[in-house]
C-alpha positions in Angstrom: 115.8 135.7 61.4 112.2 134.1 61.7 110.1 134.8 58.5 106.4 135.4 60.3 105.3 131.8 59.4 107.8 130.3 60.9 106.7 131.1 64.7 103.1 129.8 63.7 104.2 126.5 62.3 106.7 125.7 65.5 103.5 125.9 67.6 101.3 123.4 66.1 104.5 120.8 65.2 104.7 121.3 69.0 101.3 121.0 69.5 101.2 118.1 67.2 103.6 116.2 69.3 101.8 117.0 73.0 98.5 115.3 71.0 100.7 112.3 69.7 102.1 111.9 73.7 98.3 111.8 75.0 97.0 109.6 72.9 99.9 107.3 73.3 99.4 107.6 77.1 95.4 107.1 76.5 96.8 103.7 74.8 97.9 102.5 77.7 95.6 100.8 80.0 95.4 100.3 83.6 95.5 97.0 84.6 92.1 95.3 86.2 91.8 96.4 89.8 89.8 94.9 92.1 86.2 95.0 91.9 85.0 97.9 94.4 83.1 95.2 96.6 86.3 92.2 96.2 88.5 94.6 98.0 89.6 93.6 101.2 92.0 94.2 103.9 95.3 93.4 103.4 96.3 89.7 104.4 92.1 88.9 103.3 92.7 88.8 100.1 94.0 85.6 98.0 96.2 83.7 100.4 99.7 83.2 99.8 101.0 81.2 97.1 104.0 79.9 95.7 107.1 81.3 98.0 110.0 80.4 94.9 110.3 81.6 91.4 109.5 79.1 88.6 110.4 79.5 84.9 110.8 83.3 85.4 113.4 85.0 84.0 114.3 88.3 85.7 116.5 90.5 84.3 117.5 94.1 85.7 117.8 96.6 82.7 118.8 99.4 84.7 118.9 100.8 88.2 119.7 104.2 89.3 121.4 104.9 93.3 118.9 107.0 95.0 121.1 108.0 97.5 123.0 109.6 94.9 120.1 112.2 93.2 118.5 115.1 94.5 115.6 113.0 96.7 118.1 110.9 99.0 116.5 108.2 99.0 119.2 106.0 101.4 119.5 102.9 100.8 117.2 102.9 98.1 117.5 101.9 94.3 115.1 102.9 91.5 115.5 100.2 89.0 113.8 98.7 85.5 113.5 95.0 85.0 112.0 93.0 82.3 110.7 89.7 83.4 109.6 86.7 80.9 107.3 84.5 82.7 107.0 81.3 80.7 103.2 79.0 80.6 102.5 77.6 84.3 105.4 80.1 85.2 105.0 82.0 88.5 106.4 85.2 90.0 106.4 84.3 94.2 104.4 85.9 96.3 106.4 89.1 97.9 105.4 92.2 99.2 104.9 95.6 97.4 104.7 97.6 101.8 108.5 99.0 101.3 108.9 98.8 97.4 106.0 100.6 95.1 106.1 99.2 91.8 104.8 99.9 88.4 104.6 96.9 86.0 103.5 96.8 82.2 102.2 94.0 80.7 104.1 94.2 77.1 102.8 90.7 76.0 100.7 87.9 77.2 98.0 87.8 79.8 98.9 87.1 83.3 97.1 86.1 86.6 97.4 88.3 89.6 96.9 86.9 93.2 96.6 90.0 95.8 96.5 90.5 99.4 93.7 93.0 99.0 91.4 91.7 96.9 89.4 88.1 97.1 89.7 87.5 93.0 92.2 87.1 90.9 93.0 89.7 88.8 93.8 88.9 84.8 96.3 91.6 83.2 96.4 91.9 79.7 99.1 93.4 77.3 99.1 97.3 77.4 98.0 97.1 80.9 99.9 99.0 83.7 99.7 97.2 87.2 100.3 99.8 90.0 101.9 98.0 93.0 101.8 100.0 96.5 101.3 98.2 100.1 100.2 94.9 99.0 101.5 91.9 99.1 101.0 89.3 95.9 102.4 86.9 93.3 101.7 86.0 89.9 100.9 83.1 87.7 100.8 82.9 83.8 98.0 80.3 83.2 98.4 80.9 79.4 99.9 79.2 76.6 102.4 81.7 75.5 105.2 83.1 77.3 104.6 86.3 79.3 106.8 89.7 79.1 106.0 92.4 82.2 108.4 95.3 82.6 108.8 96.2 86.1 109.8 99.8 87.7 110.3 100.3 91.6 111.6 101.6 94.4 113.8 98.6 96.0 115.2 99.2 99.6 116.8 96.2 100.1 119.1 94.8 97.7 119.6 91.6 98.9 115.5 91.2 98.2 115.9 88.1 95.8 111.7 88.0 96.2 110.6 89.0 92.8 
């Protein structure tokens, strides 16, 4: 049996914990997006770049068979990869049209080279990069080794492009 505080007490720890959630979202940044009057149509943007991974290392933590859950998604995978770009490293350009993508910066500053917008785009640690429809690639132009986390939607596995 409850005593009558009890009841009281479970709401704000729980209410304590949906606070402590927000502001840990709020934390999170999204990453720079194009300037309103940069954006262009796709294939304006920056132009292509490097078509070959260099000093990247891409490794898949985790990947889940969509064809196998409750959306069947065929031939579809939704997957988590953790990707260390090292200085002057870059992440070939490859298209986001079939495979939406989130990716979080967890350290380092990274360059962003996109179909749809005529800068480049810096991404900073804490940053969230929303990938839909574009095509891109990415360079880190730092000094330190750079560490994204990457989450999409992959629909071919044999897609070696990054």
């Amino acid at each position: 049996m409850f005593s009558r505080f009890a009841l009281p007490w479970r709401r704000i720890a729980m209410a304590s914990v949906v606070a402590a959630a927000g502001l840990a979202t709020a934390a999170t940044a999204m990453a720079a997006d194009c300037p309103a009057d940069k954006i262009v149509a796709d294939g304006k943007g920056q132009p292509m770049g490097a078509t070959a991974p260099k000093d990247v290392t891409d490794t898949v933590l985790a990947a889940i068979d969509l064809s196998k859950e409750m959306v069947a998604l065929q031939d579809r995978q939704f997957r988590m990869r953790r990707l260390e770009i090292q200085p002057g490293g870059v992440v070939p350009w490859h298209s986001h049209a079939d495979r939406p993508a989130l990716i979080y910066v967890v350290s380092g500053e990274i360059m962003e080279y996109a179909s749809t917008c005529a800068v480049p785009l810096l991404h900073k640690a804490g940053e969230v990069s929303v990938d839909a429809g574009r095509s891109h690639w990415w360079q880190n132009t730092g000094e330190k080794p750079v560490v994204l986390i990457s989450a999409d939607i992959l629909h071919d596995p044999s897609d070696t492009n990054m």
